[in-house]
C-alpha positions as CSV (number, residue, x, y, z in Angstrom):
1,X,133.4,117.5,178.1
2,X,136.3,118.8,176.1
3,X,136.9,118.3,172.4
4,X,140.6,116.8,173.1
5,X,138.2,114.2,175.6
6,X,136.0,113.3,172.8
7,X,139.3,112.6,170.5
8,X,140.7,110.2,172.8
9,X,137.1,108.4,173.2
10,X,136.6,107.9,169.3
11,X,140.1,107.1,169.6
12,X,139.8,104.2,172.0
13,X,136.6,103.4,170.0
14,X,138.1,103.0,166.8
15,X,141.2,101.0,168.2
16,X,138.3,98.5,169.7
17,X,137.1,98.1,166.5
18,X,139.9,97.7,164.8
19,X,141.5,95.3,167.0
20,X,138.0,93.5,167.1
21,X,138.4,92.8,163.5
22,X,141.8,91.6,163.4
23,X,141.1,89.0,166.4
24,X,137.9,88.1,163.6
25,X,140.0,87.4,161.1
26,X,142.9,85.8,162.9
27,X,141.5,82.6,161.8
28,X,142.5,82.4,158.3
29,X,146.1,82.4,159.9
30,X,145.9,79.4,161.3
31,X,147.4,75.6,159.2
32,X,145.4,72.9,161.5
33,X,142.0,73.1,162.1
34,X,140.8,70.4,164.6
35,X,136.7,69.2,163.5
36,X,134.6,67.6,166.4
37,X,131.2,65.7,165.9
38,X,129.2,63.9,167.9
39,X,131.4,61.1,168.1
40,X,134.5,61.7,166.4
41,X,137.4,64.7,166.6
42,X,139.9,64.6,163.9
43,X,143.1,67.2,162.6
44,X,143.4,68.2,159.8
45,X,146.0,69.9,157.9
46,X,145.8,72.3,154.8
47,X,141.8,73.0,155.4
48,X,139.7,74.1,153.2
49,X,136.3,76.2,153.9
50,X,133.6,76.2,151.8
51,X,130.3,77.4,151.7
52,X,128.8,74.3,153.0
53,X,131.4,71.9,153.8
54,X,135.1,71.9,155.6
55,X,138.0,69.8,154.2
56,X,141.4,69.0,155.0
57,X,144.4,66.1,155.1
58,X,144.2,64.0,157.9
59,X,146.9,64.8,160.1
60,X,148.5,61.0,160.7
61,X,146.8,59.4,157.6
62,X,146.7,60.0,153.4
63,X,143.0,60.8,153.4
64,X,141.6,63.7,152.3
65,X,138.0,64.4,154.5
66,X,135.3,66.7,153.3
67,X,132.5,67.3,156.4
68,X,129.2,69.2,155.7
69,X,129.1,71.7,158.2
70,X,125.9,70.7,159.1
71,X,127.8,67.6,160.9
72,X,130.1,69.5,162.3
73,X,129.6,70.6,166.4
74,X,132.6,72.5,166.6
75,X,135.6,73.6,164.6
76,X,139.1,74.6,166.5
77,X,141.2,76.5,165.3
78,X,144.9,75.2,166.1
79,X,148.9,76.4,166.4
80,X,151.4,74.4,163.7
81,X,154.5,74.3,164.6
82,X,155.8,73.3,160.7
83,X,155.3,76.6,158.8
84,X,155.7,74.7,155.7
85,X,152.3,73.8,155.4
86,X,149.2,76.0,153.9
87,X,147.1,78.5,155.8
88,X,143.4,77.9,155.8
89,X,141.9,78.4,152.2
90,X,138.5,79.7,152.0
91,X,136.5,79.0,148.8
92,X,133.3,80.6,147.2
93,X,131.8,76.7,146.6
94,X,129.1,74.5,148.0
95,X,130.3,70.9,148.3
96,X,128.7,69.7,145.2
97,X,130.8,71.9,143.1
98,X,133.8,71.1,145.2
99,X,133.5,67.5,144.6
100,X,133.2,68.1,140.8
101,X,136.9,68.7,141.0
102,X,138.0,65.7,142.6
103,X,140.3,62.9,140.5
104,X,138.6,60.4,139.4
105,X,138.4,57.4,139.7
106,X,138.8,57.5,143.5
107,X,138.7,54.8,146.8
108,X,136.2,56.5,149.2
109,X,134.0,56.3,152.5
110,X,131.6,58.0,153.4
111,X,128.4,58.4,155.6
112,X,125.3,59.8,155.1
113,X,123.2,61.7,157.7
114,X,120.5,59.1,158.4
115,X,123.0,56.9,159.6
116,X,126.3,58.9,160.4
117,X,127.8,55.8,162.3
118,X,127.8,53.5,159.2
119,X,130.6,54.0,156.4
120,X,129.9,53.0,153.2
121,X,132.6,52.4,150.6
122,X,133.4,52.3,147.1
123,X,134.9,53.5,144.0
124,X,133.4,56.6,142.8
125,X,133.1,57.2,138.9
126,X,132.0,61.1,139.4
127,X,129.7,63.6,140.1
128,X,126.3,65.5,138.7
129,X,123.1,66.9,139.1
130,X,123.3,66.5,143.2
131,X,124.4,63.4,142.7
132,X,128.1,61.1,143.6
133,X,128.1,58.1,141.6
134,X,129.8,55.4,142.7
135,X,130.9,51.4,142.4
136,X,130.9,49.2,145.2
137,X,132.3,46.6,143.4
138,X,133.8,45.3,139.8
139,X,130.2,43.7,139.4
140,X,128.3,45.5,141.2
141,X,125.9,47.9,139.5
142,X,126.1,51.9,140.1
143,X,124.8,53.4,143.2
144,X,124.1,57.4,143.0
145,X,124.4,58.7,146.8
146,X,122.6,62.4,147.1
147,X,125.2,64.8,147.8
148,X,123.2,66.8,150.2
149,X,122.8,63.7,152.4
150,X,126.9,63.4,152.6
151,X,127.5,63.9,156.5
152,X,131.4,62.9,155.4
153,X,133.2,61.8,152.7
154,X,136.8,60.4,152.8
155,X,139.4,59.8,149.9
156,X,142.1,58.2,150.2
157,X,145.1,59.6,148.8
158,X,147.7,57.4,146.6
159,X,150.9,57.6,148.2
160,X,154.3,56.9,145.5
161,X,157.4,55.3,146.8
């Protein structure tokens, strides 16, 4: 084998690699993300990834979604057309310091992993110590929902005219 031989293979070797890493990161490029469950599929625009949880606008509605991951079957990564809107974000934060961040007070359904098909709603008052606190109801008394039971929680967003 001749040195000029072993060039070109490191070469090609190096290219592979760098070209494998690109296509791994090609991701973060990307301003819809498309999350499947078992029984549901939604878009959603300027996602967020966390540690533990994936968030984003819903594409055709004012709700903001947060999934755990452990919900989520498959994530898909898709093409926008309107360049306007933010790339994927990825954050160094597990959902129960992402959701100390949220406004508050704050319209929201969720569902919880014991029984992913039934949402739950109500007005929640905040977050701490692995728990979301919430209202359902003026009367009603509070209701503290672990956080690492969320499967998803939705917010709807106030939209001024």
């Amino acid at each position: 084998m001749h040195i000029e031989d072993i060039f070109e293979d490191l070469e090609a070797q190096f290219e592979a690699v760098a070209n494998q890493g690109s296509n791994h990161l090609a991701h973060l490029e990307v301003k819809i993300i498309e999350v499947r469950t078992k029984t549901l599929r939604m878009k959603l625009i300027a996602p967020i990834i966390g540690v533990d949880f994936i968030a984003g606008l819903d594409l055709d509605r004012p709700t903001w979604h947060i999934f755990s991951t452990r919900y989520i079957s498959e994530v898909v990564f898709l093409e926008a057309q309107d360049e306007s809107l933010p790339r994927v974000r990825q954050i160094d934060e597990t959902i129960g310091i992402f959701l100390t961040h949220l406004p508050l007070p704050g319209l929201m359904r969720w569902r919880t992993f014991d029984n992913p098909d039934f949402q739950k709603t109500g007005a929640v008052r905040g977050s701490s110590d692995g728990f979301l606190l919430t209202h359902q109801g003026a009367a009603a008394k509070e209701i503290y929902v672990p956080i690492l039971s969320l499967a998803q929680l939705s917010i709807d967003s106030i939209v001024d005219n």
